[in-house]
Backbone bond lengths (Angstrom), bond angles and torsions (degrees), N, CA, C in turn:
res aa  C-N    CA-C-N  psi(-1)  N-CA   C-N-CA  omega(-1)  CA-C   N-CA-C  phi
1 X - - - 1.457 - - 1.530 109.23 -
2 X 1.210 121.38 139.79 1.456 131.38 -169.60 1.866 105.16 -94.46
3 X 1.305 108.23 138.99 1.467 106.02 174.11 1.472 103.30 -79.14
4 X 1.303 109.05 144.72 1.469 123.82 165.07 1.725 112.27 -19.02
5 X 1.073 145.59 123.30 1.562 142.09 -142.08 1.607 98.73 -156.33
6 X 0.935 127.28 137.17 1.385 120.03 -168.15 1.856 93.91 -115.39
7 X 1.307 95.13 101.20 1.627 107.26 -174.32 2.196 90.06 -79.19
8 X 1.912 96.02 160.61 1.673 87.09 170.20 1.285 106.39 -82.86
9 X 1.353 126.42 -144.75 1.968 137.95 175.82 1.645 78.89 -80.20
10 X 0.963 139.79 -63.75 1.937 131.43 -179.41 1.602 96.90 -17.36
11 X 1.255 113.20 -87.06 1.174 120.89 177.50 2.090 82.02 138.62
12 X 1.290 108.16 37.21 1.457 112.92 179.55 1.339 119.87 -120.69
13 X 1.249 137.53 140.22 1.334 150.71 -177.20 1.606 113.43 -111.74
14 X 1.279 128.88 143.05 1.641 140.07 170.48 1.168 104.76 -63.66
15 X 1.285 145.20 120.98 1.317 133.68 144.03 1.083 141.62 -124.39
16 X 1.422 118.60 82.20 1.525 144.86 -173.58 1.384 114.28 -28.85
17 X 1.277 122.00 119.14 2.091 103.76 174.04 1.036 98.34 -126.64
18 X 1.307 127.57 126.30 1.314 160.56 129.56 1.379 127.56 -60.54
19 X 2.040 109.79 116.39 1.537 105.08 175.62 1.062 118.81 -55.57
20 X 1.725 126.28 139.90 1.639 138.82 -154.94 1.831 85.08 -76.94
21 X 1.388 148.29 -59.92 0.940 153.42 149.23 1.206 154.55 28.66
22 X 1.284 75.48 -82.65 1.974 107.96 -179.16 1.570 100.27 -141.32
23 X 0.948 128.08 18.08 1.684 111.64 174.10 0.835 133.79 17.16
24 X 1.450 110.05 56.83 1.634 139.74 153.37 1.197 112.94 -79.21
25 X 1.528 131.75 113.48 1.447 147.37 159.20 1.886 93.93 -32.23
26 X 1.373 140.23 121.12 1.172 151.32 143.83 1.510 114.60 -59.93
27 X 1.419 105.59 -58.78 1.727 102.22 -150.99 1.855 104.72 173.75
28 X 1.311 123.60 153.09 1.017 130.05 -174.53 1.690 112.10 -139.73
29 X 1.543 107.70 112.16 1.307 94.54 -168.84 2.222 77.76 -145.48
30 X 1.833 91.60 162.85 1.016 80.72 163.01 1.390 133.22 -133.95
31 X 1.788 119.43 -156.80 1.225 131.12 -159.19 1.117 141.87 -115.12
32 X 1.480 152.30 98.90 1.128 129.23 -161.16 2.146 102.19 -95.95
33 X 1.233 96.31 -173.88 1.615 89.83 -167.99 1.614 98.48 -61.67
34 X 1.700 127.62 -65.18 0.931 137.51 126.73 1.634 111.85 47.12
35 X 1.313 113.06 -99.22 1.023 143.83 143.55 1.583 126.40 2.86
36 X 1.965 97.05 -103.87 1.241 91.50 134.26 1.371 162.81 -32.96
37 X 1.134 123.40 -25.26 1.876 135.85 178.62 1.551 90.86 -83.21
38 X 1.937 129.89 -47.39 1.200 119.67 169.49 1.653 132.60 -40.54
39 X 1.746 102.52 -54.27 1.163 110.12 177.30 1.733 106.53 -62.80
40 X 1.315 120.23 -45.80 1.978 105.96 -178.93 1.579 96.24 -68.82
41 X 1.202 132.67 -18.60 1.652 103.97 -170.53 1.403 102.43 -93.84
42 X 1.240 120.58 -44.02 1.846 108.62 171.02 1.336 132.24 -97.25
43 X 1.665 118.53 11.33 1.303 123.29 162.77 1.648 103.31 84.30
44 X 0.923 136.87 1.82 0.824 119.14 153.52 1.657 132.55 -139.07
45 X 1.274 117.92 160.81 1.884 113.45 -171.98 0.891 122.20 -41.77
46 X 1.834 129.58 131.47 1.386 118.62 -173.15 2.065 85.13 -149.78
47 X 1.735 98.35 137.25 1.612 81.80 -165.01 1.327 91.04 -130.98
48 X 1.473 124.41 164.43 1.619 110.66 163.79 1.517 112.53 -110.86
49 X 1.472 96.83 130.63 1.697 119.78 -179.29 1.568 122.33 -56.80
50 X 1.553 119.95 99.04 1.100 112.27 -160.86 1.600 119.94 -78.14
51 X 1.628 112.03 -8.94 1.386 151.09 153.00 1.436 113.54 -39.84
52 X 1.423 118.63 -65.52 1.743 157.93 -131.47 1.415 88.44 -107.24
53 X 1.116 125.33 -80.23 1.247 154.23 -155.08 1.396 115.55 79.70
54 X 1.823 132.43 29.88 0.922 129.02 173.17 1.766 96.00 -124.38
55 X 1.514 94.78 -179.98 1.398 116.07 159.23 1.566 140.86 -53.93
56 X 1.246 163.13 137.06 1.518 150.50 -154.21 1.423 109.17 -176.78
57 X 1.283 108.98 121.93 1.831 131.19 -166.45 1.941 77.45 -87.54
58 X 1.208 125.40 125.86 1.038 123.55 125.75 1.693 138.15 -51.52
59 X 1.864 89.51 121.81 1.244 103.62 -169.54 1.923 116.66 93.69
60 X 1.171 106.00 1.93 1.769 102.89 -168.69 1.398 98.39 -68.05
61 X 1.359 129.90 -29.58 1.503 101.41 -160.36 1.958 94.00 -116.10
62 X 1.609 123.22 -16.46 1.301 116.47 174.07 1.416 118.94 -94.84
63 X 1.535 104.88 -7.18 1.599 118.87 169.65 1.963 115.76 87.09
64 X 1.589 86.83 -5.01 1.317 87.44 -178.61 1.790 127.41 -87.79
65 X 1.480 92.85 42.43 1.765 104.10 -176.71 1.705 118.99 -44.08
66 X 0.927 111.98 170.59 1.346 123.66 169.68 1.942 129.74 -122.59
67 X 0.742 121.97 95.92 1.238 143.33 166.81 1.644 111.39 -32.09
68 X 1.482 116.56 97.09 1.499 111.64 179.84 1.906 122.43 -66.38
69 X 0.828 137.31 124.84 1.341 148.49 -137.98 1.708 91.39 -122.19
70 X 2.041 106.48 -63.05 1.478 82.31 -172.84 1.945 72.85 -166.55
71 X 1.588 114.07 162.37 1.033 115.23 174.43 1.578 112.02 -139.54
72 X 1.130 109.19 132.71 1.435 130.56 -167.93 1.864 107.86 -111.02
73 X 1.490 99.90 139.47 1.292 112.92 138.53 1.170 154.08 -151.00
74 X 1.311 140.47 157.46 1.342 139.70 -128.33 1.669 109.87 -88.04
75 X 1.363 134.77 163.10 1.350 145.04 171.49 1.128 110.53 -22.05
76 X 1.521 138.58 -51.21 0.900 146.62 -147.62 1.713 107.36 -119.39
77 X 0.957 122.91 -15.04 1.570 122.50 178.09 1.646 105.69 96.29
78 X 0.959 125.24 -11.14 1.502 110.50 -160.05 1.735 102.10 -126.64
79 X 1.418 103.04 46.90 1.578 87.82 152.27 1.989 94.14 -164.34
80 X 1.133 120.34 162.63 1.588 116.89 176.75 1.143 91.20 -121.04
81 X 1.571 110.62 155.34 1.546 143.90 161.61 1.551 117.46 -122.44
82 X 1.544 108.16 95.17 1.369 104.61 -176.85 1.527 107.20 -112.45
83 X 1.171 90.18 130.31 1.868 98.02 -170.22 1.956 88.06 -112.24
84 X 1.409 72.45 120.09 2.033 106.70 -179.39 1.479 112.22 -109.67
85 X 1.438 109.35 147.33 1.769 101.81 159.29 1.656 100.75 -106.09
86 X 1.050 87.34 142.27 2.150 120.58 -165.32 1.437 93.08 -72.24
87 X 1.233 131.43 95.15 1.547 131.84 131.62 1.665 130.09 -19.55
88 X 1.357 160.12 74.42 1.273 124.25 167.51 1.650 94.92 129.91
89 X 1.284 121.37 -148.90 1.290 135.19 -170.67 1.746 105.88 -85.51
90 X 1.001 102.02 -39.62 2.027 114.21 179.19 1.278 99.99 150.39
91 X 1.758 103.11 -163.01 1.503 119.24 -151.53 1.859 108.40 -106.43
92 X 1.478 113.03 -8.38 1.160 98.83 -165.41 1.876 94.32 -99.80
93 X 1.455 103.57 158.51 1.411 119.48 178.08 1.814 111.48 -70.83
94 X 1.370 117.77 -22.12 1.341 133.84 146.92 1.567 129.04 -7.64
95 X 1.440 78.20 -66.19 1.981 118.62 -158.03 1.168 116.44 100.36
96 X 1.446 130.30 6.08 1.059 150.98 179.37 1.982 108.42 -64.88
97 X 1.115 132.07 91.06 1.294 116.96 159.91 1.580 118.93 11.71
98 X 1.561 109.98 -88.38 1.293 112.80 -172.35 1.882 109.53 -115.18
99 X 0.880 105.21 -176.89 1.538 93.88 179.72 1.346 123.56 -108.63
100 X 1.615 109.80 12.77 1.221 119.08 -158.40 2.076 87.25 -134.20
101 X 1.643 101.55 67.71 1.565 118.14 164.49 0.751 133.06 -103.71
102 X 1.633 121.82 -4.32 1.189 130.99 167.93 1.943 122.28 -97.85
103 X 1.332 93.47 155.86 2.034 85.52 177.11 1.664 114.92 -126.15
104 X 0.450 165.93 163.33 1.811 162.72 97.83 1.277 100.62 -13.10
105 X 1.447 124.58 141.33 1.064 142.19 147.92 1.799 85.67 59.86
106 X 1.822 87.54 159.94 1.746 108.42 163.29 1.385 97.97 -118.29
107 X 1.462 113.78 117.81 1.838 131.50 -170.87 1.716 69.33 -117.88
């Protein structure tokens, strides 16, 4: 049973994944309930494509899935933190490890 989750008018949620590991930010894509109930019943990430307009197992066709570890959510209900272990090369469509390699400015 799912805790009360504050879906948007989509009927979609944020869900941040973070390596279980090293707590490296991966990637941020999101969720419908749908979705979610997939990723807790087979363990691993499954997100819906707001592009696509369907459903998508991270990693099905580059193999680089992610393994659900533990899933969190925030104060307010409306965002998830799922900390995964990284299958493969990483999470971004790139080839990039994570998807968050770039910065603004050099501080």
């Amino acid at each position: 049973m799912l805790p009360e989750l504050k879906f948007d008018e989509k009927g979609l949620i944020p869900a941040i994944i973070q390596d279980a590991e090293n707590g490296d930010v991966l990637m941020m894509a999101y969720m419908n309930e749908a979705s979610l109930m997939m990723t807790i019943e087979k363990g691993y990430t499954h997100f819906w494509s707001r592009s696509r307009q369907k459903y998508w197992k991270k990693g099905e066709t580059s193999g680089n899935v992610q393994e659900v570890q533990e899933i969190l959510y925030d104060c307010d209900a409306d965002t998830l933190l799922i900390k995964v272990k990284q299958h493969g090369s990483g999470a971004c469509h790139t080839g990039n490890r994570t998807c968050f390699y770039r910065k603004i400015g050099d501080r």
